[in-house]
C-alpha positions as CSV (number, residue, x, y, z in Angstrom):
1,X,-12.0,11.9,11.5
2,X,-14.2,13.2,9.1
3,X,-15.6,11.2,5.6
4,X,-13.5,14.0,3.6
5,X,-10.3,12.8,5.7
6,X,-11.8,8.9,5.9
7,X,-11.8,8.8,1.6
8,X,-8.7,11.3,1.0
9,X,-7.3,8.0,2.8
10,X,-8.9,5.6,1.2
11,X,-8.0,7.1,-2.3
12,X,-4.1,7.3,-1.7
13,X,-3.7,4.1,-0.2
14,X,-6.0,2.7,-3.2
15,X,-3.5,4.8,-6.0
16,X,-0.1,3.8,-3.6
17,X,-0.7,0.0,-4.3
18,X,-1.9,0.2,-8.0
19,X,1.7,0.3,-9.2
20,X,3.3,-1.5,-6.7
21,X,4.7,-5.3,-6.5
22,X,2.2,-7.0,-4.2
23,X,-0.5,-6.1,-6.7
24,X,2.0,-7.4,-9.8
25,X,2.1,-10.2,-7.6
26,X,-1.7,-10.4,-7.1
27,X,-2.4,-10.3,-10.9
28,X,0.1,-13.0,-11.3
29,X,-0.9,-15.2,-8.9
30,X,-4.5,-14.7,-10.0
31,X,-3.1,-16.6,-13.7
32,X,-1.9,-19.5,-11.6
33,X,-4.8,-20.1,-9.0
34,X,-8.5,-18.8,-8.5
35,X,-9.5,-15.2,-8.6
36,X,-11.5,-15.7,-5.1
37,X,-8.4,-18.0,-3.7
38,X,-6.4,-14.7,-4.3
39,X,-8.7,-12.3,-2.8
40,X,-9.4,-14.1,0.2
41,X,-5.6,-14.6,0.6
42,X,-4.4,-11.2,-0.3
43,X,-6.8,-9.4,2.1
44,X,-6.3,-11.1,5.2
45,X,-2.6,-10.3,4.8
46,X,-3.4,-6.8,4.1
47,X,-5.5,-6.6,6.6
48,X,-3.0,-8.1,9.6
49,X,-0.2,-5.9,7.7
50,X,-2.2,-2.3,8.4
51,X,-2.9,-3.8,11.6
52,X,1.1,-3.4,12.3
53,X,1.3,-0.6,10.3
54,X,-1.2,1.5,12.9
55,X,0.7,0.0,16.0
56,X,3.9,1.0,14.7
57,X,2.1,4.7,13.8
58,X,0.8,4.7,17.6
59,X,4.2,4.7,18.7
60,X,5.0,7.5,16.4
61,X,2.1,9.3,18.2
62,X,4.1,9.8,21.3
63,X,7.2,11.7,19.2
64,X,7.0,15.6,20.6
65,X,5.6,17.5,17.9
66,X,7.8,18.9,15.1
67,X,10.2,15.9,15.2
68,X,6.9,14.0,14.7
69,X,6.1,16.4,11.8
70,X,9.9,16.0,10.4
71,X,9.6,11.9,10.9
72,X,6.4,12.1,8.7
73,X,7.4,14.6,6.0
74,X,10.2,12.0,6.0
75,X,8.0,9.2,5.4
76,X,5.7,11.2,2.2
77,X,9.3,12.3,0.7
78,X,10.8,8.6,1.1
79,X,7.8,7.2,-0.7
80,X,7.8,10.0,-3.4
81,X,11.2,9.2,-4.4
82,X,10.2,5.3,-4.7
83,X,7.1,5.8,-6.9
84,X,9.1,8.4,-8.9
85,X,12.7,7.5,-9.1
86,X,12.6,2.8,-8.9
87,X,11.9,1.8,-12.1
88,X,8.6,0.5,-13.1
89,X,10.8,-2.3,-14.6
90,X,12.3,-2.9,-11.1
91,X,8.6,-3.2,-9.7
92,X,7.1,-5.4,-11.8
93,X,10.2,-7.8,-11.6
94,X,9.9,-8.0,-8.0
95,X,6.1,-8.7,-8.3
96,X,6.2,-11.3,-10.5
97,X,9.9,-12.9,-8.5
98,X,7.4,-12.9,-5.0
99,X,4.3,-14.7,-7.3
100,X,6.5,-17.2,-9.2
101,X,5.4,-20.1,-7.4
102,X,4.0,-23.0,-8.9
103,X,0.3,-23.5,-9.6
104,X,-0.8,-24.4,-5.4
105,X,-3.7,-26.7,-6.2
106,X,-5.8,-27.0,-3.3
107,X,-7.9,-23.9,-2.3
108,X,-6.6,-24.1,1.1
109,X,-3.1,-24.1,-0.5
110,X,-4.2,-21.3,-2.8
111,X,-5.2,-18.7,0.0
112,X,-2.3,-19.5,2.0
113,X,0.2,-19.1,-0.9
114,X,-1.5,-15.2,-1.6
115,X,-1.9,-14.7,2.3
116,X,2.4,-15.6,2.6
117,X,3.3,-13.7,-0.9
118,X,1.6,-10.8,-0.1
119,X,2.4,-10.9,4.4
120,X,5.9,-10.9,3.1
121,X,5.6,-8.6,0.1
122,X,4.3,-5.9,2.2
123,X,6.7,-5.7,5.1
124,X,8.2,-2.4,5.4
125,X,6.0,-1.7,2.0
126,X,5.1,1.6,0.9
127,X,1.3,1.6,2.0
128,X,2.2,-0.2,5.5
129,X,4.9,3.2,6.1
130,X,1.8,5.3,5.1
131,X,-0.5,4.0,6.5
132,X,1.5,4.4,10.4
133,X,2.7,7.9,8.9
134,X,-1.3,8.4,8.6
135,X,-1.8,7.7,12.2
136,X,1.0,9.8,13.1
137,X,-0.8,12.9,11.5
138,X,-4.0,12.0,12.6
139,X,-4.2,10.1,16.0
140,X,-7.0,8.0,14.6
141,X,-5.6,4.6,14.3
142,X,-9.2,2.7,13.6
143,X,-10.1,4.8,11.1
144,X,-6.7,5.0,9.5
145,X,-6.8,1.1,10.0
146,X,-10.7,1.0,8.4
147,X,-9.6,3.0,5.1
148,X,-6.5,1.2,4.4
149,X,-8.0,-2.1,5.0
150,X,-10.9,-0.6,2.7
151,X,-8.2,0.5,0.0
152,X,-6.1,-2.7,-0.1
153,X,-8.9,-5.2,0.2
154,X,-10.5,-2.9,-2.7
155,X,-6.8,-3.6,-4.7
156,X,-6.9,-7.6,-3.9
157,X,-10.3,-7.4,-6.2
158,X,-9.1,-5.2,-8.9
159,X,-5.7,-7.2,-8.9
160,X,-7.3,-10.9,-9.1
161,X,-10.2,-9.7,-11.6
162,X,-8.9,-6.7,-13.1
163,X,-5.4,-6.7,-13.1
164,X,-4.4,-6.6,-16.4
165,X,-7.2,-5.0,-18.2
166,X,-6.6,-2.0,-15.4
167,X,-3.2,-1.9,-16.5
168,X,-3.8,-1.5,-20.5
169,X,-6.1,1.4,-19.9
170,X,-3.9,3.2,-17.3
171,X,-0.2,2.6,-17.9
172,X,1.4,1.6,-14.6
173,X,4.3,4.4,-15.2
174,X,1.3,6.9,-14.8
175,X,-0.2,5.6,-11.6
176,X,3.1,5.8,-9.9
177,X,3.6,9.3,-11.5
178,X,0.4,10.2,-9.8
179,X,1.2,9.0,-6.5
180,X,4.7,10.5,-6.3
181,X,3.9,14.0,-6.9
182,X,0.5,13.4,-4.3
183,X,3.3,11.9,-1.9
184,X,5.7,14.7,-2.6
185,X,3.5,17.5,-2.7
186,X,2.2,15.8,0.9
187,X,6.3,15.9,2.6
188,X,7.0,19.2,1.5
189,X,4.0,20.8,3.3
190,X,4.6,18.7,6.1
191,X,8.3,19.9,6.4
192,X,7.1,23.4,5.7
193,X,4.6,23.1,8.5
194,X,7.1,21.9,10.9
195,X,9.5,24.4,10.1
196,X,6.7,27.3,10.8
197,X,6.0,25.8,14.0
């Protein structure tokens, strides 16, 4: 994989997660425990999440060809429709509904809480469905794995830290504008690709 492919990677997994609930749910548990409780938390369940997310991609790896290329054009259209079409209302609900626990107390308790919030959060999430669609496409599950560990860790930070001040200077309706039409534009020349092959 080259660095091109390696950040282009990087980049989208970084702009999928901005807007969706596990980071709402990072920024609000950050208000409730400590910043480096959250981060620690947060990326180890990222990390073991992209870690299924490449298996499950792997598998996708042995699809013939174009229905490979329809599964994945699939996959960019599905989560097009959810960054465009679910409401950012919906989103941030469901963020702060996974975070609502009370304060944990303990910094053992604290990391736990973010690593369980965000483990379950991000089952069947958009970026773990990317990120085995990225395999899929590229056959390079460590370095898919490396740049969306890279991108989510990156988010746990910006969440626990940044969170809020991110989100008054770039409205959360425009990140997930952003990341549709990248995800859309992606599907449909995926789909036209298949069909040409």
């Amino acid at each position: 994989m080259n660095v091109g492919t390696f950040a282009s990677i990087v980049a989208l997994m970084f702009l999928l997660e901005l807007p969706d609930k596990t980071m709402i749910a990072t920024i609000v548990m950050s208000t409730k425990a400590r910043p480096s409780s959250i981060v620690m938390g947060a990326s180890s369940a990222f990390v073991v999440q992209m870690g299924i997310a490449v298996a499950a991609g792997g598998l996708l790896t042995l699809l013939p060809a174009r229905p490979k290329e329809f599964v994945v054009a699939l996959l960019f259209l599905a989560g097009a429709a959810y960054l465009l079409f679910v409401s950012e209302k919906e989103v941030v609900e469901e963020g702060e509904e996974e975070a609502g626990a009370e304060r944990p107390g303990t910094r053992w308790r604290e990391i736990s809480t973010a690593f369980t919030v965000i483990f379950i959060g991000e089952f069947g999430d958009l970026t773990q469905i990317q990120a085995a669609n990225f395999v899929a496409r590229t056959h390079q599950p460590l370095e898919v794995f490396l740049a969306s560990s890279i991108a989510l860790i990156t988010i746990s930070f910006v969440g626990a830290y940044g969170g809020r001040l991110l989100q008054r200077v770039v409205p959360l309706a425009k990140i997930r504008l952003g990341g549709g039409l990248i995800f859309a534009g992606l599907g449909v020349y995926t789909l036209v690709k298949a069909f040409a092959s």
